[in-house]
C-alpha positions as CSV (number, residue, x, y, z in Angstrom):
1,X,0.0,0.0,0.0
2,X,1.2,3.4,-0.8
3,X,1.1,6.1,1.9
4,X,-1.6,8.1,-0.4
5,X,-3.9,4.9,-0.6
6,X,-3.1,4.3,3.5
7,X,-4.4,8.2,4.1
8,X,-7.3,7.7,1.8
9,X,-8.5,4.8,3.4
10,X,-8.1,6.4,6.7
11,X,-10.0,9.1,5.2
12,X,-12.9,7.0,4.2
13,X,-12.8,5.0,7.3
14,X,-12.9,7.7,10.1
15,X,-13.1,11.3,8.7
16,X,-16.6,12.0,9.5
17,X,-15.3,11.0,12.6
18,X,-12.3,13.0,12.9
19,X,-14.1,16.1,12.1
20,X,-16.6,15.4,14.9
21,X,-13.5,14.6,17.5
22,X,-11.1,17.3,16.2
23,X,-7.8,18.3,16.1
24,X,-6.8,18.5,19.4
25,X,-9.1,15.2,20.5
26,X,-7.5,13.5,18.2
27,X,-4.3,14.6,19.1
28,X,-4.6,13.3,22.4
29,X,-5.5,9.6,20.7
30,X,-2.4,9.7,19.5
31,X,-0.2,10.8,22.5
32,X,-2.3,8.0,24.1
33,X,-1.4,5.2,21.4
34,X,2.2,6.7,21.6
35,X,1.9,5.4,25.4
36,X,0.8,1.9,24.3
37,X,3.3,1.6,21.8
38,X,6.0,2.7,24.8
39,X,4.5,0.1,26.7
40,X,4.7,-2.8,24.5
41,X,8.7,-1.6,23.8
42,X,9.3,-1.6,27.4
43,X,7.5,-5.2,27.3
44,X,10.4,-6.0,24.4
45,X,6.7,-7.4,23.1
46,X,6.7,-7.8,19.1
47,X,3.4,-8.1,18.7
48,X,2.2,-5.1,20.6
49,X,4.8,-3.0,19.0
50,X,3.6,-4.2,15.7
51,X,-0.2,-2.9,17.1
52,X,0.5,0.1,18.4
53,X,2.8,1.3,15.4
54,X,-0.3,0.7,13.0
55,X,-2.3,2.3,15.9
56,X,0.1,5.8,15.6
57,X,0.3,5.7,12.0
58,X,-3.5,5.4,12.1
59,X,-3.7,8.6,13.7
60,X,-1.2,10.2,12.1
61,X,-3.2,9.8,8.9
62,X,-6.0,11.4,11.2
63,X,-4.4,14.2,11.7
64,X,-3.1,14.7,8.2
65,X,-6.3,14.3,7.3
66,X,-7.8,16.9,9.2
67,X,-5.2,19.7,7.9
68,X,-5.7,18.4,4.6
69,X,-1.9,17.6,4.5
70,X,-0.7,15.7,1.9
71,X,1.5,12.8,4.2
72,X,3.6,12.1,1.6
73,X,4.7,15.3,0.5
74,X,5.3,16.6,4.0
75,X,7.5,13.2,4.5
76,X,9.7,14.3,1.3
77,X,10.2,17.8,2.2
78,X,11.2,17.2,5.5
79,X,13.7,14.0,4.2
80,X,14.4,14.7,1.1
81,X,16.3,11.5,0.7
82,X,18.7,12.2,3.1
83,X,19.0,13.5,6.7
84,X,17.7,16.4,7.3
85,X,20.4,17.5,10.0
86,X,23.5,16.7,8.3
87,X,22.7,16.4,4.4
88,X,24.4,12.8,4.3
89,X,23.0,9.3,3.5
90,X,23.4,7.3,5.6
91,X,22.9,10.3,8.4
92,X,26.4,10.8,9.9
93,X,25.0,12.6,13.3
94,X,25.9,11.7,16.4
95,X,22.8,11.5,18.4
């Protein structure tokens, strides 16, 4: 799936729902999903990390969604195939 078909669904999915929740409710499902997923890491358990990464992405798209941002492009502007920080590929920062 490409991320324009992964928004779109999650625009036909939940928008009407979104718009009803808003921004900032829907903001807070993701900090809370972020919380699961920090769980499951902490748990070191696979398969929770593997659910609560769809979860964020999920919302991500929610949120995209609701600003009518594009994920995709904002993805390539901000890495524009290569870190954004340094300029290299592979990144060459040091934390």
């Amino acid at each position: 799936m490409e991320i324009a078909e992964f928004q779109k669904l999650m625009h036909d999915l939940y928008a009407h729902n979104d718009r009803r929740r808003g921004a900032t409710a829907t903001m807070l499902w993701l900090v809370e999903e972020v919380g699961e997923l920090a769980e499951a890491v902490r748990r070191d358990d696979i398969d929770g990390v593997k659910e609560e990464i769809a979860d964020c992405f999920a919302w991500v798209g929610a949120l995209a969604n609701l600003y009518d941002i594009d994920l995709e492009t904002a993805f390539l502007a901000k890495y524009p195939d290569m870190c954004p920080t340094c300029g290299e590929k592979p990144c060459i920062c040091t934390d």
